[in-house]
C-alpha positions in Angstrom: 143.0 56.7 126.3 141.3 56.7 129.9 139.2 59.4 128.7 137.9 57.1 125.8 137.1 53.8 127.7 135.1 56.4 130.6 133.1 57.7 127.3 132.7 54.6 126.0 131.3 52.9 129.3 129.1 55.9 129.4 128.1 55.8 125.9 127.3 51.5 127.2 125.1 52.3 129.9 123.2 55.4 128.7 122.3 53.1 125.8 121.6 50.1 127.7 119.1 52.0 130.4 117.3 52.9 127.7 117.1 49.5 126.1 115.5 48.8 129.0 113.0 50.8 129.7 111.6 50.7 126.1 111.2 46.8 126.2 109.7 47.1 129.4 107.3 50.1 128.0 106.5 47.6 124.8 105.7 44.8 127.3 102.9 47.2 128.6 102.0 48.4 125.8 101.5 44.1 124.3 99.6 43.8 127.3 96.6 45.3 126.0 97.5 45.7 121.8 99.0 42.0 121.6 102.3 41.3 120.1 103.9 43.6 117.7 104.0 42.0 114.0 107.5 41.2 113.4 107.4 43.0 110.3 107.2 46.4 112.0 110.0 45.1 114.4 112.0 44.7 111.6 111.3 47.8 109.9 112.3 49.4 113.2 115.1 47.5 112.7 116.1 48.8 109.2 115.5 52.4 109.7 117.3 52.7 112.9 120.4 51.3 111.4 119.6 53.0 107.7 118.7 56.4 108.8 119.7 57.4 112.1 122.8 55.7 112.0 122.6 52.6 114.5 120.1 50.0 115.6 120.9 50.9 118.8 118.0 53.2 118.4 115.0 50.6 117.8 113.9 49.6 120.9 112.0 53.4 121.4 110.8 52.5 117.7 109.4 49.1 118.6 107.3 50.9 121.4 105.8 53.6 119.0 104.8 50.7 116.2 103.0 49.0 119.0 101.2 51.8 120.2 99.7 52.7 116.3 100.2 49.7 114.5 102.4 50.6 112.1 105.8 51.9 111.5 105.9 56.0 111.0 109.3 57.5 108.7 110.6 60.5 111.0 110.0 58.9 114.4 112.5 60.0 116.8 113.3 57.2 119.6 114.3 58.9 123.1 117.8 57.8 123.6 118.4 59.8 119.8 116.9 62.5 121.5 119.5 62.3 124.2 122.2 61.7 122.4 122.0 64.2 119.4 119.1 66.3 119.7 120.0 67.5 123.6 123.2 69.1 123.1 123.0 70.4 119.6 119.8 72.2 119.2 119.7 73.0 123.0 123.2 73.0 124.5 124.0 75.0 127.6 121.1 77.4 126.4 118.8 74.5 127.2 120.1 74.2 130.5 119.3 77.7 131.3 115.5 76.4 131.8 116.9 74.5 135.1 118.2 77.5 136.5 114.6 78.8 138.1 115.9 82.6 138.7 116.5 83.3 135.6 112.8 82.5 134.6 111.3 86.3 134.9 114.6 87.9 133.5 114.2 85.9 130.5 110.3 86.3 129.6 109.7 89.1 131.7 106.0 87.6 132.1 103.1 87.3 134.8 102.2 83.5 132.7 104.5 82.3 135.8 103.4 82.2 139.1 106.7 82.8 140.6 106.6 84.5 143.8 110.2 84.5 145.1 113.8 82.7 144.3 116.3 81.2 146.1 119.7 81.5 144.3 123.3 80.8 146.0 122.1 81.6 149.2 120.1 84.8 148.6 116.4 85.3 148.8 114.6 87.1 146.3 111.2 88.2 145.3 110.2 88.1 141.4 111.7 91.5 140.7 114.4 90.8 142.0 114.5 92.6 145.3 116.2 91.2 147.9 114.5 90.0 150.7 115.6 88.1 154.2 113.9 84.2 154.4 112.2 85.6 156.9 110.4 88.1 155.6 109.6 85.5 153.1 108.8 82.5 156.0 106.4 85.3 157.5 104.1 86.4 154.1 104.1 82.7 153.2 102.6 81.6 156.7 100.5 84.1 156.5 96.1 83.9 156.3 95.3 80.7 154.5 97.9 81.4 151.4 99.6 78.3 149.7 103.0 78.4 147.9 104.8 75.4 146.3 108.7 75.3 146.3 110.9 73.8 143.0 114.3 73.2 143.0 116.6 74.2 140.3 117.9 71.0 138.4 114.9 68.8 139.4 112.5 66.4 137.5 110.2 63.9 137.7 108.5 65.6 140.6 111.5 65.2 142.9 112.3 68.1 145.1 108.6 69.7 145.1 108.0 71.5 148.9 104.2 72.2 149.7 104.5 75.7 152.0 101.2 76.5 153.8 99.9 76.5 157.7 99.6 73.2 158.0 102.9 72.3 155.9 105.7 74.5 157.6 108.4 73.3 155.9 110.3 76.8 154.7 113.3 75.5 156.8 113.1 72.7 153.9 114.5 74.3 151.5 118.7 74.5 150.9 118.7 74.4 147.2 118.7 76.8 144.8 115.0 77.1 143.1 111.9 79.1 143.0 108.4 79.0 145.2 105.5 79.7 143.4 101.9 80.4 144.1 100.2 77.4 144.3 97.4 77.4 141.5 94.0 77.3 142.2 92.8 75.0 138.6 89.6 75.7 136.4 86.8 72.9 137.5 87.5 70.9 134.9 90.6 69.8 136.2 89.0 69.6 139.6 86.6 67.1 137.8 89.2 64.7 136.5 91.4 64.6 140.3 90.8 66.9 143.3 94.5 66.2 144.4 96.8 67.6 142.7 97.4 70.1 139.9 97.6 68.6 136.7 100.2 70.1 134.1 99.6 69.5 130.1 102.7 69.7 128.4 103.0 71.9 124.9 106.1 70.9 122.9 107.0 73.9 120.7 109.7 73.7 118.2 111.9 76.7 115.9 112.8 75.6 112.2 115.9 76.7 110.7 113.5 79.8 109.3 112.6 81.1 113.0 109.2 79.8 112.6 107.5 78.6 116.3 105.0 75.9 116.6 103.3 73.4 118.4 104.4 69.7 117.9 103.0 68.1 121.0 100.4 68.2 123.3 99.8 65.4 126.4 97.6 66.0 129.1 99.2 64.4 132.8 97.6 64.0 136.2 98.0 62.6 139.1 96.0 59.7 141.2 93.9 60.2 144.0 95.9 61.5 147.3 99.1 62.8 145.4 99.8 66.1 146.8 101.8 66.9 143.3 102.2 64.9 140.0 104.8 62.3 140.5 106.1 60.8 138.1 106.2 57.0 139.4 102.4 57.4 139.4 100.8 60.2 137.1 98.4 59.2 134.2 99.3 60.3 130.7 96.2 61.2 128.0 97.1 62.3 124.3 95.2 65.5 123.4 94.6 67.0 120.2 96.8 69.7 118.6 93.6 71.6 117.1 90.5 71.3 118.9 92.6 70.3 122.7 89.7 67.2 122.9 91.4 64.4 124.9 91.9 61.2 123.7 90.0 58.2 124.7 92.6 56.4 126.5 95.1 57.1 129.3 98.4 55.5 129.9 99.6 54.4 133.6 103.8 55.1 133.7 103.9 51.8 132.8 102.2 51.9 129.4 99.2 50.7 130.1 95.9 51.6 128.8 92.7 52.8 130.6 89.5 54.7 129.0 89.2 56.3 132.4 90.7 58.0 135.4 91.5 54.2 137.7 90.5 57.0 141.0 87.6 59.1 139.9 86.0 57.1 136.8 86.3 60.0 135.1 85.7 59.5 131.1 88.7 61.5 129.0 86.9 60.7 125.7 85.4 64.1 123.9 86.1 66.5 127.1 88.0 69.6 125.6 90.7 71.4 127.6 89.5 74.9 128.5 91.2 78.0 127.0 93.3 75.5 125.0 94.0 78.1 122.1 95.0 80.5 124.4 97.8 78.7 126.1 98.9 77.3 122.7 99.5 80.8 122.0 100.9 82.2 125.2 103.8 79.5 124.8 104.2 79.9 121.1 104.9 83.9 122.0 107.6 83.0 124.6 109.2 80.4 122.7 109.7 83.5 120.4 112.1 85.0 123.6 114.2 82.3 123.8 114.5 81.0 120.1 118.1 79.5 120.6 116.6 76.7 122.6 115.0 74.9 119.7 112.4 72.3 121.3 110.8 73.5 124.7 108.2 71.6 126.6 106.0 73.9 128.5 103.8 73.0 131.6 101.1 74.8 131.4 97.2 74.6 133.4 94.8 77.3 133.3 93.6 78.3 136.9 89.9 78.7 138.3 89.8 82.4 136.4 90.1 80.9 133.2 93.7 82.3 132.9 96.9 80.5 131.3 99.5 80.0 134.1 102.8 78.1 133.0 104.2 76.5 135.9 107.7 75.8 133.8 109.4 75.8 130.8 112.1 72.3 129.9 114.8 73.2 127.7 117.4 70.1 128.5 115.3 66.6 127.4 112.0 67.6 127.1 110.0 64.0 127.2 109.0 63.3 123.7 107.8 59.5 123.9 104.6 59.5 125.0 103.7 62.3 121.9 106.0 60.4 119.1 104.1 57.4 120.5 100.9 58.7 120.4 100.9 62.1 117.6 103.8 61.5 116.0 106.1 61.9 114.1 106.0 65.7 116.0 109.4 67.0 114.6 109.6 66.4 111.2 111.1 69.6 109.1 113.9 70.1 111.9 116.5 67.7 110.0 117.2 65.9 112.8 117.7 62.5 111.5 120.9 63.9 110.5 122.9 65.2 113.2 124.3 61.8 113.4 126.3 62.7 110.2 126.8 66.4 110.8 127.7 66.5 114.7 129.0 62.6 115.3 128.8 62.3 119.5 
């Protein structure tokens, strides 16, 4: 009985968070598109309670009818996601993407620019050699080198450790995670914000026949003096699934809408991602390895070489909203509107 009214408060406040953070994410959205006709409010409405099960799930509904001015069958609102999409076509095999050790056992791939792990006290190098911290503290401080720490289990930015000479901060790091080289980005990233390396996030998906493929596709970077994307700040710019040509607009973490980078004034409309294919392909071939974790958002940039480096893969909830908002609906076919029925929380 205890066990129930714990779930229950759980199920309350998981819900309710997300309530708000999707009216506040319509209110900037309205701020530049107007008010939402009410008819598409109530179709949100209608299909959340018809369909998925409960209206409960509007709200993330409301903010995708905003954003393209009309109501889309096979949207999937975020707190869905959570619910019902998370621990049934990821489960614990989707939490094996927070666990940054097991990165080049998995893929066995130079895509990542891992360069050593820290795992339950042990250091390691990316074959798995073991190797003291100082060793490690030494090579790192070494020449004009720059490595960039990642702790296992962290998002939004949170737990990120620059490691260079003028940032010697190895005595940092107590978690478990992985340090990586720190990428040197191709010019065209360079031209958009000097900063900070920009990630653009490829959401891949396996249907029930095995097939891999690419849903989503957002471009994010950060502002002007961010060392690293953050997510309390970082700009958000659709890109296309074909041709990788940005969108015209991007989107503050707010929802709202600019036609150019606020810092830099630089213009997103018609500039094309370099090497785009080429990363859509290199993630589409790894999703391949791990085909039990069936949506994946990859960050990926491609360095100054014009090479593909993925900085990590997200198997546990993979941000969909800003791609069902802005490309969607991005995972139809996967029968996910019904899991409410089939595996009831």
């Amino acid at each position: 009985m205890k066990r129930k009214v714990v779930d229950n408060l759980l199920f309350q406040r998981y819900h309710y968070k997300h309530r708000q953070t999707a009216l506040a994410a319509l209110k900037g959205v309205e701020a530049a598109e107007g008010p939402t006709a009410k008819h598409l409010l109530k179709r949100a409405d209608e299909y959340a309670a018809d369909v998925l099960g409960w209206k409960g799930y509007a709200p993330w509904l409301y903010v995708y009818s905003a954003m393209c001015k009309e109501f889309k069958e096979g949207w999937i609102p975020d707190n869905y996601y959570g619910q019902y999409v998370v621990p049934w076509l990821k489960g614990h095999y989707g939490q094996i993407a927070d666990c940054k050790a097991l990165t080049h056992r998995l893929f066995a791939s130079d895509l990542f620019p891992d360069a050593y792990y820290h795992a339950n006290s042990l250091w390691f190098s990316s074959d798995y050699t073991l190797t003291s911290p100082e060793e490690i503290e030494e090579k790192i401080y070494r020449g004009d080198q720059r490595f960039v720490f990642k702790g296992d289990f962290s998002e939004r930015g949170k737990s990120i450790v620059i490691l260079d000479n003028k940032n010697k901060n190895f005595h940092k790091i107590t978690t478990n995670g992985v340090i990586q080289h720190y990428i040197e980005k191709h010019p065209f990233f360079d031209a958009i914000v000097a900063d900070s390396v920009p990630t653009f996030r490829l959401t891949t998906a396996v249907d029930a026949q095995g097939q891999v493929s690419l849903r989503g596709s957002v471009l994010r970077v950060g502002r002007k003096g961010d060392s690293h994307l953050k997510a309390s700040s970082n700009l958000r710019i659709g890109v296309d699934l074909q041709t990788g040509a940005l969108r015209e607009h991007c989107y503050t973490p707010d929802w709202h809408k600019l036609d150019r980078h606020p810092d830099t004034g630089f213009v997103f409309k018609g500039q094309i991602i370099p090497e785009f294919q080429k990363c859509v392909q290199a993630v589409l071939e790894l999703h391949k390895k791990v085909p039990f974790t069936r949506i994946i958002g990859w960050d990926v940039i491609v360095d100054r070489h014009g090479d593909v480096k993925v900085m990590e893969w997200n198997g546990q909830h993979n941000d969909i909203k800003f791609s069902e908002a802005t490309q969607g609906p991005i995972l139809t076919g996967l029968g996910l509107e019904t899991l409410w029925k089939t595996h009831p929380a």
